[in-house]
BALOBA-1460 file (C-alpha; in Angstrom, 3 decimals):
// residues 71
<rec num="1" residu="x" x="86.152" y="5.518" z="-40.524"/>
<rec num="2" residu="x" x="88.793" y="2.838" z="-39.906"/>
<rec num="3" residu="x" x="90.460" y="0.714" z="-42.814"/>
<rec num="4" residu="x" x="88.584" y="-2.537" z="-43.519"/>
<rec num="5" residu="x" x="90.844" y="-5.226" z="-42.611"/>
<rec num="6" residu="x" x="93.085" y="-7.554" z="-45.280"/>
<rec num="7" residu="x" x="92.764" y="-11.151" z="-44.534"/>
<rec num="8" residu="x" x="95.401" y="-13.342" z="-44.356"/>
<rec num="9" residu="x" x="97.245" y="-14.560" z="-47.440"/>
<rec num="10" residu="x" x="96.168" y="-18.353" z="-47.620"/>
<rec num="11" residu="x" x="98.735" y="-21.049" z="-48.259"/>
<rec num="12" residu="x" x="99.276" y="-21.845" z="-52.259"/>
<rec num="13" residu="x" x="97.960" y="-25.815" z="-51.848"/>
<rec num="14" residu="x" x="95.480" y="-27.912" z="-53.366"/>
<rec num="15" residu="x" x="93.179" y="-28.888" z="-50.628"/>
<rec num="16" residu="x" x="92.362" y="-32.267" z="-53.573"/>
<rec num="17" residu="x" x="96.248" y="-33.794" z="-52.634"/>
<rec num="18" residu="x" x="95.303" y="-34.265" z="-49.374"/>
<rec num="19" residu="x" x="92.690" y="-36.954" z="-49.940"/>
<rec num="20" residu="x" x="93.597" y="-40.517" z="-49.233"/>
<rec num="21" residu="x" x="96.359" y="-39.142" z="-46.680"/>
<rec num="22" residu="x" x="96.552" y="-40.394" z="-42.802"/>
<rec num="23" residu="x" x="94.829" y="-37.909" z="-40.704"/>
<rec num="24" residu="x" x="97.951" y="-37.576" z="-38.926"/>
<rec num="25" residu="x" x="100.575" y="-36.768" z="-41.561"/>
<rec num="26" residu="x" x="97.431" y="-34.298" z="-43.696"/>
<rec num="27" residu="x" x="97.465" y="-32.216" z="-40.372"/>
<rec num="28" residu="x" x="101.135" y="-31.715" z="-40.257"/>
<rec num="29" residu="x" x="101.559" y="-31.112" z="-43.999"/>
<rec num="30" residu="x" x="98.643" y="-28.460" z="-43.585"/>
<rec num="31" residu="x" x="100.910" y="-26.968" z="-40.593"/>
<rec num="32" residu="x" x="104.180" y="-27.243" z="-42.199"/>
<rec num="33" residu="x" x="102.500" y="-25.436" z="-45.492"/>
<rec num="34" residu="x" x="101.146" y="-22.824" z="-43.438"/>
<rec num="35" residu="x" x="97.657" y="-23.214" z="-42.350"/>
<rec num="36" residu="x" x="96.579" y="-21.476" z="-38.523"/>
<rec num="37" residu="x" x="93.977" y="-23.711" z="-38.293"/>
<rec num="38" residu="x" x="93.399" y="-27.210" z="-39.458"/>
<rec num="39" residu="x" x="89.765" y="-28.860" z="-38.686"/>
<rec num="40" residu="x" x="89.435" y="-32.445" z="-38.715"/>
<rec num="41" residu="x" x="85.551" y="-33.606" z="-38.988"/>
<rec num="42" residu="x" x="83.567" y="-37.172" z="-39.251"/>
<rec num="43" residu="x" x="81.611" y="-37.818" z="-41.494"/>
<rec num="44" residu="x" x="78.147" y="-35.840" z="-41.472"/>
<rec num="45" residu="x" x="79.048" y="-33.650" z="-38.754"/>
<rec num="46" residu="x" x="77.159" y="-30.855" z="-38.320"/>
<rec num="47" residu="x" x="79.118" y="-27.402" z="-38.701"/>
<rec num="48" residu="x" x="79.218" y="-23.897" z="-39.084"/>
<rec num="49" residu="x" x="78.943" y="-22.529" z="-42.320"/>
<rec num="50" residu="x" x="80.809" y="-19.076" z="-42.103"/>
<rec num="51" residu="x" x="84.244" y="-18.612" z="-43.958"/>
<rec num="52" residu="x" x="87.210" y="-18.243" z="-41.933"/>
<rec num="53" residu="x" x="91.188" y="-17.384" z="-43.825"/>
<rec num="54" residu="x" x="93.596" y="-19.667" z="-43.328"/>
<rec num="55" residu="x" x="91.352" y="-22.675" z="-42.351"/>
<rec num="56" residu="x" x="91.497" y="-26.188" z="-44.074"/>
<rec num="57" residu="x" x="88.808" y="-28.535" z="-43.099"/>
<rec num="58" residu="x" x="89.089" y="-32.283" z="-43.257"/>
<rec num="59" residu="x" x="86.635" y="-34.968" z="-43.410"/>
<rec num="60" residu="x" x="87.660" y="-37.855" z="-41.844"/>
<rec num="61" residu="x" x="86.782" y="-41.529" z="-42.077"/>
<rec num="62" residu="x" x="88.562" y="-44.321" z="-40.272"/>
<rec num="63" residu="x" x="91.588" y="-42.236" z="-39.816"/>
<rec num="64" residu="x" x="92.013" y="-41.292" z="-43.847"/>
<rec num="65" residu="x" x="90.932" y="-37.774" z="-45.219"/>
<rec num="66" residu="x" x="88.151" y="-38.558" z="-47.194"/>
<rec num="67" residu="x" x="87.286" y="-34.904" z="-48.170"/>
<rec num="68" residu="x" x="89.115" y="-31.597" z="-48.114"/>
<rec num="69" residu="x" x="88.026" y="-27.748" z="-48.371"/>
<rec num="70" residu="x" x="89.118" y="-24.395" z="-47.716"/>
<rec num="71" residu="x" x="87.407" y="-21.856" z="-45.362"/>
């Protein structure tokens, strides 16, 4: 039987500091911190639900982060 897979170490960050930040500058803080993949979303889009390491979702209104989550 092969090993079940470790998932990648996530970043130590508080997905809460990046409210209220340009959608710009939040994705390259997320990069420089160490995220693989940074989602930007509007409002009351409709997405997938599954989990996925090293993801950071933003929702974003009028070009500021108005929400922020892991997965």
């Amino acid at each position: 039987m092969a090993p079940i897979p470790t998932p990648p170490v996530q970043p130590d960050d508080t997905p809460g500091a990046y409210v209220g930040l340009a959608a710009e500058a939040a994705e390259r803080r997320a990069r420089t911190r160490g995220w693989s993949s940074v989602r930007s979303l509007p409002p009351g889009a409709i997405i997938t639900m599954e989990y996925r390491a090293g993801r950071i979702n933003f929702e974003v209104d009028d070009a500021v982060v108005t929400r922020c989550w892991v997965g």
